[in-house]
C-alpha positions as CSV (number, residue, x, y, z in Angstrom):
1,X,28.7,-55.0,-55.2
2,X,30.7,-58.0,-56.1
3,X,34.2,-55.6,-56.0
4,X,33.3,-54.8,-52.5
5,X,33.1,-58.8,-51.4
6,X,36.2,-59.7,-53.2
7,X,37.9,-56.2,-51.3
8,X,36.3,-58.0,-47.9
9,X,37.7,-61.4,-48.7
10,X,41.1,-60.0,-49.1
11,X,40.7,-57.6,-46.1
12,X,39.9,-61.1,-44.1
13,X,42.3,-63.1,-45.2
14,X,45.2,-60.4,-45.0
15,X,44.0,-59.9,-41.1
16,X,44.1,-63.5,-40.4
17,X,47.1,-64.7,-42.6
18,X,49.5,-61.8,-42.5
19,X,49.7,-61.2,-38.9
20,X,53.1,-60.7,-37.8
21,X,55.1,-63.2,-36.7
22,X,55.9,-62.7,-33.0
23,X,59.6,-61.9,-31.7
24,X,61.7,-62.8,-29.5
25,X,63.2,-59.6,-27.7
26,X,64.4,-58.5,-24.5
27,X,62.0,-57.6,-22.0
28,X,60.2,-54.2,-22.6
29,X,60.8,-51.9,-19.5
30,X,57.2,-51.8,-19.0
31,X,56.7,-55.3,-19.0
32,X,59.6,-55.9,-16.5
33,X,58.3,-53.0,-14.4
34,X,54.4,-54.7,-14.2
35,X,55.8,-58.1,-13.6
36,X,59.0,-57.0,-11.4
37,X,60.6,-59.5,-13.6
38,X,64.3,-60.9,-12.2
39,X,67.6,-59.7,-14.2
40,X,67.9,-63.3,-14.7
41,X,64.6,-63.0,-17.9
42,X,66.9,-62.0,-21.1
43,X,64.6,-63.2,-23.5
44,X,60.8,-62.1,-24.1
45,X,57.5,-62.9,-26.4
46,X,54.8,-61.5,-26.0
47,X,51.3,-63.3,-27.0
48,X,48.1,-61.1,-26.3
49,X,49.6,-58.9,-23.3
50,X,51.2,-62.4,-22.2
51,X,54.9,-62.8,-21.4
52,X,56.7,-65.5,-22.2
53,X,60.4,-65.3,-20.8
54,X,63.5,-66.9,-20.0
55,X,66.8,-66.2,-19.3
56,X,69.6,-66.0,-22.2
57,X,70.5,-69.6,-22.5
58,X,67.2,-70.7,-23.6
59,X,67.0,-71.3,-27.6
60,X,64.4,-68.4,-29.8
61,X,62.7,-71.5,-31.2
62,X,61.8,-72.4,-27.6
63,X,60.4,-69.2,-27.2
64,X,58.4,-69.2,-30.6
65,X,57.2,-72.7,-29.6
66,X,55.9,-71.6,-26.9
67,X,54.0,-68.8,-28.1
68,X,52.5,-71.0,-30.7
69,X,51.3,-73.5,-28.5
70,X,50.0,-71.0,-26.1
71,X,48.0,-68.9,-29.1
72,X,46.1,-72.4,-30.3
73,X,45.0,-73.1,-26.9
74,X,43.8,-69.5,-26.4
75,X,42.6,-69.2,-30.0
76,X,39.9,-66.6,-29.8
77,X,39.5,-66.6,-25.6
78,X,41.2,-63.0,-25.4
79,X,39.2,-62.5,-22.3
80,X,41.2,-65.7,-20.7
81,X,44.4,-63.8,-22.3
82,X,43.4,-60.3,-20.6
83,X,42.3,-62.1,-17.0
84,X,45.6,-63.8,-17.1
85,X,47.7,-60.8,-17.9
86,X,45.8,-58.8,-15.4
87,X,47.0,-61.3,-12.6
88,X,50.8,-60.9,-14.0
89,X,50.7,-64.1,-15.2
90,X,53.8,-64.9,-17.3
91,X,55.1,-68.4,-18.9
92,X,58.7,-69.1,-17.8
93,X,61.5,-71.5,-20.0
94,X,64.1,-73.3,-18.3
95,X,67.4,-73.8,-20.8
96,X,68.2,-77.5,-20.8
97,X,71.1,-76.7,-18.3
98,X,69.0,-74.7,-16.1
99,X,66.7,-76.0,-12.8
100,X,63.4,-75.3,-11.5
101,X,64.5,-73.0,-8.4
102,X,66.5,-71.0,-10.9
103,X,63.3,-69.7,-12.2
104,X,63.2,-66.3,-9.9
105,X,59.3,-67.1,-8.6
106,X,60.3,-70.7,-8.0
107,X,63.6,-70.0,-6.4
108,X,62.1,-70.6,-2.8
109,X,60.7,-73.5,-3.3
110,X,62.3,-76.4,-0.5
111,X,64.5,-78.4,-0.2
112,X,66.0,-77.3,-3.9
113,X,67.3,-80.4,-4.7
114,X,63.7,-82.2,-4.5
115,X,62.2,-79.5,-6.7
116,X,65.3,-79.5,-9.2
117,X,64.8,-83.2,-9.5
118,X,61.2,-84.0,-9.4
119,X,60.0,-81.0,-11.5
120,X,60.6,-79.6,-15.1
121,X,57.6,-77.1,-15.0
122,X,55.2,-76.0,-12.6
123,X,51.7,-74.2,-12.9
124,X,50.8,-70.6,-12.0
125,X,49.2,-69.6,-8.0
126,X,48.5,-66.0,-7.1
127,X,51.7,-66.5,-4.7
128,X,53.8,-67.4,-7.7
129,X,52.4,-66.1,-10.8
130,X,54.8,-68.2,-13.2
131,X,54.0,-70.8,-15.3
132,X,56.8,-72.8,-16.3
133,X,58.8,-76.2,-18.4
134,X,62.4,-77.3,-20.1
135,X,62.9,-75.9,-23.4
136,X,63.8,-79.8,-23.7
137,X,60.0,-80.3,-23.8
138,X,59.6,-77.7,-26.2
139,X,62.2,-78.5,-28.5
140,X,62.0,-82.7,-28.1
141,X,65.6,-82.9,-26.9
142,X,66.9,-86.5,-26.4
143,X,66.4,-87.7,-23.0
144,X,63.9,-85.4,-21.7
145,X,62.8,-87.3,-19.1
146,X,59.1,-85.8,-19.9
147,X,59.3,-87.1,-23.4
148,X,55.8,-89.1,-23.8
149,X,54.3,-85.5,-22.9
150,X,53.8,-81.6,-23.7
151,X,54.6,-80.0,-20.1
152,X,53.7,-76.7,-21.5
153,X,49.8,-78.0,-22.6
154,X,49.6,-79.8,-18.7
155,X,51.2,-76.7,-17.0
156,X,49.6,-74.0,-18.7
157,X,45.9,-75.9,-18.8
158,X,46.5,-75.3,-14.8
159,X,47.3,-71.8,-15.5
160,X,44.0,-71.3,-18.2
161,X,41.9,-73.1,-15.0
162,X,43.5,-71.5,-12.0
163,X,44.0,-68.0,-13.1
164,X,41.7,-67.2,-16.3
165,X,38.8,-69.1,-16.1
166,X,37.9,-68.6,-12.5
167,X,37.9,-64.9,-13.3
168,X,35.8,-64.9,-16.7
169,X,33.5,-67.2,-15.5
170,X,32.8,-67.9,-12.4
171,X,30.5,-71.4,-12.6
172,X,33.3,-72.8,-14.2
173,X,34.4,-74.8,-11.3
174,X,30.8,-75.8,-9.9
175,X,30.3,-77.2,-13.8
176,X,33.5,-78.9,-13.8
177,X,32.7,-80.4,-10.4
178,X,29.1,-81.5,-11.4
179,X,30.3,-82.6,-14.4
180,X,33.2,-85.0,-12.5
181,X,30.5,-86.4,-10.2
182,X,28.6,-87.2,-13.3
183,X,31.0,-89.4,-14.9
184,X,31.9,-90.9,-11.5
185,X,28.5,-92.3,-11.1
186,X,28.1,-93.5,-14.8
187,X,32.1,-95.1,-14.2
188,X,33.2,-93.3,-17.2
């Protein structure tokens, strides 16, 4: 009996520990086909059927960041994961020397220059399924001019809201409200 707890333990902690390490690849033809992704994506992670992508100026690390930070604020919410996915959403990277409307699903966005200047990452819409920030965020580059915070946490908390939660759980945004009013009236 005690053989087969010490066989479980191990089974446990190889599943949770040796997990590989995600890669940064080129887009698979599949993915690129179910997102119609842009020429302009080079680069590609994928965390839980979610694409992470950017174009081929954009550092791995940034990439691997990314994932990381995405896979502790999912942890275990592979529904949220799946919902996303399932409404093509993908998490864009901007290289340093890139701008906002050079992300393909941002690229319409008027007039350029305000979008270019005022924004290094946007959240995800239905319309415009991509989720986005400056490797400079990612990778705490001097001067990022977002320096005192994670773009990728404020973006993608958007994204978690907008396009996973309001499909796994429907009273999410009635209990968010009620919950608002609620603090509003004790002035927290």
């Amino acid at each position: 009996m005690r053989i087969y707890r010490v066989i479980t333990c191990a089974a446990l902690f190889a599943g949770l520990f040796l997990q590989a390490a995600p890669k940064v690849t080129a887009p698979p033809a599949k993915v690129r086909k179910a997102l119609k992704l842009d020429t302009f994506y080079q680069k590609h992670v994928d965390v839980g059927g979610l694409s992470i992508v950017s174009s081929k100026n954009v550092s791995d690390y940034a990439l691997l960041e990314a994932a990381f930070l995405i896979g502790q604020m999912l942890g275990d919410r592979q529904d949220i994961l799946k919902a996303m996915a399932k409404n093509k959403v993908r998490f864009a990277i901007m290289a340093h020397n890139e701008y906002t409307t050079q992300i393909p699903e941002h690229s319409d966005l008027q007039p350029r220059l305000y979008w270019n200047k005022r924004a290094r990452g946007l959240g995800a819409t239905f319309e415009r399924p991509a989720v986005s920030c400056g490797e400079e965020n990612l990778l705490l580059y001097p001067k990022d001019p977002y320096s005192k915070e994670n773009i990728l946490i404020h973006e993608f908390a958007h994204a978690i809201h907008n396009m996973g939660l309001s499909e796994t759980d429907p009273t999410f945004d009635e209990r968010l409200e009620a919950t608002y009013e609620a603090a509003v009236k004790e002035r927290l």
